[in-house]
N, C-alpha and C positions, 0 to 999 in steps of 0.2 A: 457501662456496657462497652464492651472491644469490638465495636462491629468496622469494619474496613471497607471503603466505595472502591471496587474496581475501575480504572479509568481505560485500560488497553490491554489486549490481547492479541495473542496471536488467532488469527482467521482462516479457516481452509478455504482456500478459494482454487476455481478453476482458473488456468492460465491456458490461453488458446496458442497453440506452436505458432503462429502468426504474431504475437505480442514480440517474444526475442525477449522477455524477461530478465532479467543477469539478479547475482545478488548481491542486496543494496539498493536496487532500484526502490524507490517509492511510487505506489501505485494506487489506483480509483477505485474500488468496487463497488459494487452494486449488487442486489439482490434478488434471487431468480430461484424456479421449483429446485427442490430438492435433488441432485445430479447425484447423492450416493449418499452415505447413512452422515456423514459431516458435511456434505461437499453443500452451500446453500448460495452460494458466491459469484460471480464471474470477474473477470478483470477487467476491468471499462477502457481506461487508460494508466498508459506507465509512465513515471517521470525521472529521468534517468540520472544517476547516483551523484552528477556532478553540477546537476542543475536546477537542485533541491529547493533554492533559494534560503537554507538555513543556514551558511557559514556568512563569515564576515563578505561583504561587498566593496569588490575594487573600489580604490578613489579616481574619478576619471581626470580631477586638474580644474581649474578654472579656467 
């Protein structure tokens, strides 16, 4: 059987002009009534592109 598990997607979500979103940011959402025929999203919080905590971490020294 060829069957394939989807793991990520892209999600519509709303973004409130108060957030300041950029792109690249990584962000939170959450789930709320239906706001248009995809929209089912909001944005909770946003974690901004350079403070991902994914790349390498400085060495601080002993």
């Amino acid at each position: 059987f060829r069957r394939y598990e989807k793991r990520h997607s892209n999600i519509p979500a709303h973004a409130s002009p108060c957030f300041r979103v950029k792109e690249g940011d990584h962000v939170i959402i959450g789930q709320c009534r239906p706001l248009s025929k995809t929209v089912r999203f909001n944005v909770l919080k946003v974690i901004p592109a350079g403070s991902s905590g994914r790349g390498k971490k400085a060495f601080t020294g002993l």
